[in-house]
C-alpha positions in Angstrom: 21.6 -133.0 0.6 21.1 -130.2 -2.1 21.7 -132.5 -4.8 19.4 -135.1 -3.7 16.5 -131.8 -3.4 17.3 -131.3 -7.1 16.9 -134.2 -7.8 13.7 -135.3 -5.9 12.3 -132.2 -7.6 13.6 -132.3 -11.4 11.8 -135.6 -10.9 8.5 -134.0 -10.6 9.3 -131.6 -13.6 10.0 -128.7 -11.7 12.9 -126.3 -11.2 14.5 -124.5 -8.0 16.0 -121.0 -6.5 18.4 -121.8 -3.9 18.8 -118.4 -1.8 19.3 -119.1 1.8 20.6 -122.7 1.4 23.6 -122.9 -0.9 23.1 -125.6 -2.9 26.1 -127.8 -3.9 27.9 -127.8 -8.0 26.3 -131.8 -8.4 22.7 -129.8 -7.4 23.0 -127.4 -10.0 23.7 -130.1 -12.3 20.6 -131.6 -12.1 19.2 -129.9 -14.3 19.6 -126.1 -15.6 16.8 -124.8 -14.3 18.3 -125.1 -10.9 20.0 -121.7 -9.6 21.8 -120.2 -7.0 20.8 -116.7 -5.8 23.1 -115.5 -2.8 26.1 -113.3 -2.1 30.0 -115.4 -2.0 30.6 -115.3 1.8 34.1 -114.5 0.6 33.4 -111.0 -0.9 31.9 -110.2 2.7 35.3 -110.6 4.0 37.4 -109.2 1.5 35.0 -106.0 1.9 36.2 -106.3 5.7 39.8 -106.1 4.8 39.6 -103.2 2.5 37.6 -101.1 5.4 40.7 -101.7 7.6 42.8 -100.9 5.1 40.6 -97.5 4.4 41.0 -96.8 8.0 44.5 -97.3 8.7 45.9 -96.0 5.3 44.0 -92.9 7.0 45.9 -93.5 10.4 48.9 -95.6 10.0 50.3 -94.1 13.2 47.5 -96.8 14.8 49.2 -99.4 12.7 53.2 -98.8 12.6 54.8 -101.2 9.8 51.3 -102.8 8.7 50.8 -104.7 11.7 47.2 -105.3 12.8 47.0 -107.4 16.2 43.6 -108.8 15.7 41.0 -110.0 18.5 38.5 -112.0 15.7 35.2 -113.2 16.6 34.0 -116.2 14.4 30.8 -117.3 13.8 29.7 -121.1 14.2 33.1 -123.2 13.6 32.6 -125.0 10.4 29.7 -122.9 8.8 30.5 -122.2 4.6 30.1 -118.4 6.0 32.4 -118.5 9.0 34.8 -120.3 6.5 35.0 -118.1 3.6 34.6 -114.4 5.4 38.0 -115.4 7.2 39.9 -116.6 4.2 38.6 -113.5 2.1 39.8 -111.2 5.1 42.9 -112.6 5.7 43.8 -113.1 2.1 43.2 -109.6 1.2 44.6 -108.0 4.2 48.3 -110.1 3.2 47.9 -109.0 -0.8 47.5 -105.4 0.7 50.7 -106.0 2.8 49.6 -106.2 6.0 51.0 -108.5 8.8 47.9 -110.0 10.6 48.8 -111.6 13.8 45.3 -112.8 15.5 45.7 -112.2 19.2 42.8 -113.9 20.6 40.2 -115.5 17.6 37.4 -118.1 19.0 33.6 -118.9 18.0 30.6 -116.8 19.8 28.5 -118.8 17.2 26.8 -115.2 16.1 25.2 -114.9 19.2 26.0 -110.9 21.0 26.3 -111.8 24.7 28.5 -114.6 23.7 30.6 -112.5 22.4 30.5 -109.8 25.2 31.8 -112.4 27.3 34.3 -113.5 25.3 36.1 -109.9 24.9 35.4 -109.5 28.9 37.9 -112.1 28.7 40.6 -111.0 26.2 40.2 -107.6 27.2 41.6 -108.9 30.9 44.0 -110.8 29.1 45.5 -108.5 26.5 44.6 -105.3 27.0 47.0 -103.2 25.4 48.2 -105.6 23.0 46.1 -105.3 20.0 44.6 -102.5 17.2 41.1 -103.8 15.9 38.0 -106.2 16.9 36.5 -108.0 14.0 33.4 -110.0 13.9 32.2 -112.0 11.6 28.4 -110.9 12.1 26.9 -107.6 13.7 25.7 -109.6 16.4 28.9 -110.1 17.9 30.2 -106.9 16.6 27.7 -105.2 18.7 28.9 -107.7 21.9 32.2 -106.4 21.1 31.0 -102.6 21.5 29.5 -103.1 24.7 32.4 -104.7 25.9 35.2 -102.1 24.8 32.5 -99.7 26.8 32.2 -101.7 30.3 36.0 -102.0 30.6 36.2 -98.2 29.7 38.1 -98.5 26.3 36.2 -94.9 25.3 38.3 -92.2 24.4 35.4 -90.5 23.2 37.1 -88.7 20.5 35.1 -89.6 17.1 37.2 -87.9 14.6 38.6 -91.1 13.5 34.8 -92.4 13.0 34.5 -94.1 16.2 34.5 -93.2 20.2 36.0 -96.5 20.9 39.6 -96.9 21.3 39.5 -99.1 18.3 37.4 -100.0 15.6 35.0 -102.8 15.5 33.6 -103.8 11.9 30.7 -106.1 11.4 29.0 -108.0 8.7 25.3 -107.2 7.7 24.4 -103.8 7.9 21.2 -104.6 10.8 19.5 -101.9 12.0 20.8 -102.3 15.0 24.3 -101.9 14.1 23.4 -98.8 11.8 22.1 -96.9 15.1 25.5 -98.0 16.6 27.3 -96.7 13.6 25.5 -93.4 14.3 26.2 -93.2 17.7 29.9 -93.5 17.0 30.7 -96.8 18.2 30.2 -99.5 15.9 32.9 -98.3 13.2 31.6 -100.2 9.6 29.9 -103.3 8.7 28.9 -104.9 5.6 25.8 -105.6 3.9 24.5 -108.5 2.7 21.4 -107.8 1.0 18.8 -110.1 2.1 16.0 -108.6 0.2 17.5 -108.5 -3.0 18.7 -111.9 -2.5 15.3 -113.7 -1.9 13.8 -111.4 -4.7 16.1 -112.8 -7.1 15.2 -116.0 -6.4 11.7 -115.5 -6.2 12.1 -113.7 -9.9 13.8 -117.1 -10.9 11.1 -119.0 -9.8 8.5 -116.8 -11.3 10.2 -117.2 -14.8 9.9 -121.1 -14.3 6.3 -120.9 -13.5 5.5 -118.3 -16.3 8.1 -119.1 -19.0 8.3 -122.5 -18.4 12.5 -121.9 -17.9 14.2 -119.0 -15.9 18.0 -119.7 -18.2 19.3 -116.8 -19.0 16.8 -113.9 -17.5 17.9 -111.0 -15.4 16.7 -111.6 -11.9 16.6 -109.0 -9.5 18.0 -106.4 -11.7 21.1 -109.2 -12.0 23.0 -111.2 -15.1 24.3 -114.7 -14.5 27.0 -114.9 -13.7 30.0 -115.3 -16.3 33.0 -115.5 -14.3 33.8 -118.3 -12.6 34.8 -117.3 -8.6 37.0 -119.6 -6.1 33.9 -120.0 -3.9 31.4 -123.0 -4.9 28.8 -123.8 -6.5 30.4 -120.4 -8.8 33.3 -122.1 -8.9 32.5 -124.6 -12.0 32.2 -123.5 -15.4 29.4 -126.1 -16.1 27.0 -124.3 -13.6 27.9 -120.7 -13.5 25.2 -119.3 -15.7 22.9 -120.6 -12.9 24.7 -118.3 -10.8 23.1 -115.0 -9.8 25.7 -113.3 -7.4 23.9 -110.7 -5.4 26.9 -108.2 -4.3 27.4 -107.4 -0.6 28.4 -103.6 -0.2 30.3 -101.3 2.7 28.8 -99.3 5.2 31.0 -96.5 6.8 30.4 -93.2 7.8 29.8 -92.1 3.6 26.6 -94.3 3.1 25.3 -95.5 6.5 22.7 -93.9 6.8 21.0 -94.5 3.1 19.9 -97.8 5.1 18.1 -96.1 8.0 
C-alpha cells in the first residue's frame, strides 16, 4: 500500500514523510526523497527488558535463578508494533540470561478494560505463580494496575518503586501512566516520542517544499540513519539514509517526572 502512495505521489513530482504509517523498503525506493520518521518498535521492547533486568538485578530474591514467570499483555495480534516489542523483549531478556516462561500472554488489543478483565482472569487462575505483568502499551498496563488492586495484590510497601506486589511496565510514557507512576503503582514505561516524531517529519517535508530535496538534512535535531537495524524499512542499505530513527527512552522513578 505504501509503495503504491510513493508512487502515486513521485508521479506528481513530489516527496513524502512517513511518520505514523511505516512505509514499506520498495516505498522508500521510489524515489529518495521518500523518508521514514518513527521509532523501531523493537527498541521499545528491548528498553522493556533492560527495566526488568534494572529491577531484578536490584532484587534477585524476587527472581531466584533468572526466572521471570510472565503474565504479557499484547497488543492487536499481527500489528508491526505488537510484533517487534515482543521479539525485542524476549530477545534481550535471553541475551541477559534470563529464563522467560510466559504464564498467561493473550491480546487486549491496547484497549485498558480489556485488559482488566483479562488479569481478573489469570489472577483467578494463577495467582501465586508468577513475578511481573507486562504490557505492551500503557493502556493495558494501567488495566493491569487496577486489576492487581481489586484482587488485593497491594503490599503497599514502595521501597522497591511500586505498592503492587509486582511490577507492571508499560510502553508510552501517557500522562496517565506518569500520575500512576507517581502514585506508586504503575512501576516504568517507555516513551515513544510522538512529538518529536511528527516534527521530524514535518522538518522533512518542509526541506522538500523549501529546498526542493530534504536528503541528507538533520530533522528534528536527528542524522539519517547510518546503520542498518533488523527492523524494516531500516533494515536495507539502499534506503537507510531515508531513515530518521527517533529514539524511544525509559521512564522510572529517576526521570518520570521531567514529562509531567
Amino acid at each position: 500500500m505504501t509503495e503504491q502512495m510513493a508512487q502515486k505521489i513521485q508521479a506528481v513530482g513530489g516527496g513524502a514523510a512517513f511518520s505514523n504509517i511505516q512505509p514499506s523498503v520498495e516505498a522508500l525506493k521510489v524515489g529518495k526523497d521518500f523518508y521514514f520518521a518513527s521509532s523501531p518498535d523493537l527498541v521499545a521492547g528491548q528498553y522493556q527488558a533492560e527495566i526488568v533486568d534494572d529491577y531484578f538485578t536490584k532484587y534477585p530474591e524476587k527472581a531466584p535463578g533468572k526466572v521471570l514467570n510472565v503474565l504479557f499483555l499484547q497488543g492487536q495480534l499481527g500489528h508491526p508494533a505488537q510484533i517487534r516489542r515482543e521479539a525485542g523483549f524476549i530477545d534481550t531478556l535471553e541475551s541477559l540470561g534470563y529464563t522467560v516462561n510466559f504464564v498467561a500472554k493473550d491480546t487486549a488489543d491496547w484497549i485498558p478494560d480489556k485488559a482488566q478483565e483479562k488479569m481478573d482472569t489469570w489472577l483467578a487462575a494463577h495467582r501465586g505463580n508468577f513475578n511481573l505483568v507486562v504490557a505492551q502499551n500503557d493502556g493495558m498496563a494501567l488495566g493491569a494496575v487496577e486489576s492487581l488492586i481489586t484482587n488485593g495484590l497491594v503490599d503497599n510497601d514502595a521501597s522497591d518503586g511500586t505498592i503492587l506486589s509486582f511490577p507492571v511496565i508499560g510502553i508510552d510514557a501517557t500522562a496517565d501512566a506518569l500520575n500512576s507512576m507517581d502514585q506508586d503503582k504503575l512501576y516504568a514505561t517507555v516513551l515513544q516520542d510522538s512529538v518529536r516524531q511528527s516534527s521530524t517529519a514535518f522538518e522533512l517535508a518542509y526541506a522538500m517544499a523549501t529546498e526542493g530535496t530534504a536528503q541528507g538534512v538533520t530533522a528534528g535535531g536527528i542524522e539519517p540513519a547510518k546503520e542498518v537495524i533488523s527492523e524494516a524499512p531500516a533494515n536495507d542499505p539502499a534506503v537507510i539514509s531515508q531513515c530518521y530513527l527517533v529514539p524511544y527512552k525509559p521512564i522510572t522513578k529517576e526521570n518520570y517526572k521531567d514529562l509531567m
